[in-house]
C-alpha positions in Angstrom: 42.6 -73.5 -22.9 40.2 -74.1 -25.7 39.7 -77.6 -27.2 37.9 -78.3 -30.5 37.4 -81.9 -31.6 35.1 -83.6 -34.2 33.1 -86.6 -32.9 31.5 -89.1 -34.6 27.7 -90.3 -33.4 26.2 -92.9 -35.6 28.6 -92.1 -38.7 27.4 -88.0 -38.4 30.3 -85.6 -37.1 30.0 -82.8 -34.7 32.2 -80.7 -32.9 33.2 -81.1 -30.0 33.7 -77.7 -27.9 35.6 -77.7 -24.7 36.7 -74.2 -22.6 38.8 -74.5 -19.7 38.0 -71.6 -17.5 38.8 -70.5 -13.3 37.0 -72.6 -11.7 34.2 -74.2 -14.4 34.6 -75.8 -17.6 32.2 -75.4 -20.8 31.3 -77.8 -22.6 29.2 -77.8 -26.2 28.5 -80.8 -29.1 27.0 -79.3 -31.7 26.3 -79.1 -35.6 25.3 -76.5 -38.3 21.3 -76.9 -36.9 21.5 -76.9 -33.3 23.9 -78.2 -30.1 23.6 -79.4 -26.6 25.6 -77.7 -23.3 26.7 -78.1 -20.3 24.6 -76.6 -17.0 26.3 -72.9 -18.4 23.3 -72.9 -20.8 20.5 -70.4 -20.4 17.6 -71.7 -22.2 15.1 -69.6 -20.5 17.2 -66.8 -22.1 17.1 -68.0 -25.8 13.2 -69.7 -25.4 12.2 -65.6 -23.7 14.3 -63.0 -25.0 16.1 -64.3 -28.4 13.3 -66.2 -29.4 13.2 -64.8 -32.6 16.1 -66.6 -33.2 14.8 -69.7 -33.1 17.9 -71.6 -31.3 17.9 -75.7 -31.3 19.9 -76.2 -27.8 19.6 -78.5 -25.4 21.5 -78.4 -21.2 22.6 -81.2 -19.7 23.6 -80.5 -16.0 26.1 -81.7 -14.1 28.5 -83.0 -16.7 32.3 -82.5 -16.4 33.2 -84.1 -20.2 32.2 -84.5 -23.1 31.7 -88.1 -23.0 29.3 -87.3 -20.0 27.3 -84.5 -21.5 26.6 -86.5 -24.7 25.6 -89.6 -22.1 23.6 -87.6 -20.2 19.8 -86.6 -20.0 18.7 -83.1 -21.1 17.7 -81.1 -18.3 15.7 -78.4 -20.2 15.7 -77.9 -24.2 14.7 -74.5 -26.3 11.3 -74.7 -28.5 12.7 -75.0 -31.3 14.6 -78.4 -30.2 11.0 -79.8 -28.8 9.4 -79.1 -32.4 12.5 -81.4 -33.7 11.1 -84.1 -31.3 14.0 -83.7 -28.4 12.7 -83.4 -25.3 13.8 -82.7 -21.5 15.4 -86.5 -19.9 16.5 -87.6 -23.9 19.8 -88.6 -23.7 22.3 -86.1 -25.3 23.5 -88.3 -28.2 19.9 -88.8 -29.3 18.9 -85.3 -29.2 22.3 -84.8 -31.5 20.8 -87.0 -34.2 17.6 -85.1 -34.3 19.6 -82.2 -35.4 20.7 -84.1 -38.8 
């Protein structure tokens, strides 16, 4: 099952992505400029080999809703998302509004 919700985080909407899967759940927030994930999130993969793309993401571990992973601290973040000011132990909410 697929759910896709807007959110509202300090009068700014984002979507609110969440994909029931076997055994795991994915979970994404994100707007036209950039997102945040759950633990599925390979940012060594977009900071190394689709740099060029120059993705604003952010991974939160150990979440299991999205209400947690917009609570929670960022475990690692791309480049692009520390040039915006974000960085790794921001809480999720506040590395959202970076991306307005």
């Amino acid at each position: 099952m697929i759910n896709l919700s807007p959110i509202i985080i300090d009068n700014h909407t984002f979507n609110a992505v969440t994909v029931l899967l076997p055994k795991t759940t994915l979970l994404v927030v994100m707007n036209d400029k950039g997102y945040i994930m759950c633990g599925a999130l390979d940012v060594a993969l977009l900071n190394d080999r689709l740099r060029d793309r120059q993705i604003i993401a952010g991974r939160a571990v150990g979440v299991k809703t999205i209400d947690e992973l917009i609570n929670a601290p960022l475990e690692s973040i791309t480049h692009e998302a520390a040039e915006l000011g974000i960085h790794i132990g921001m809480i999720g909410r506040d590395a959202l509004l970076k991306m307005i």
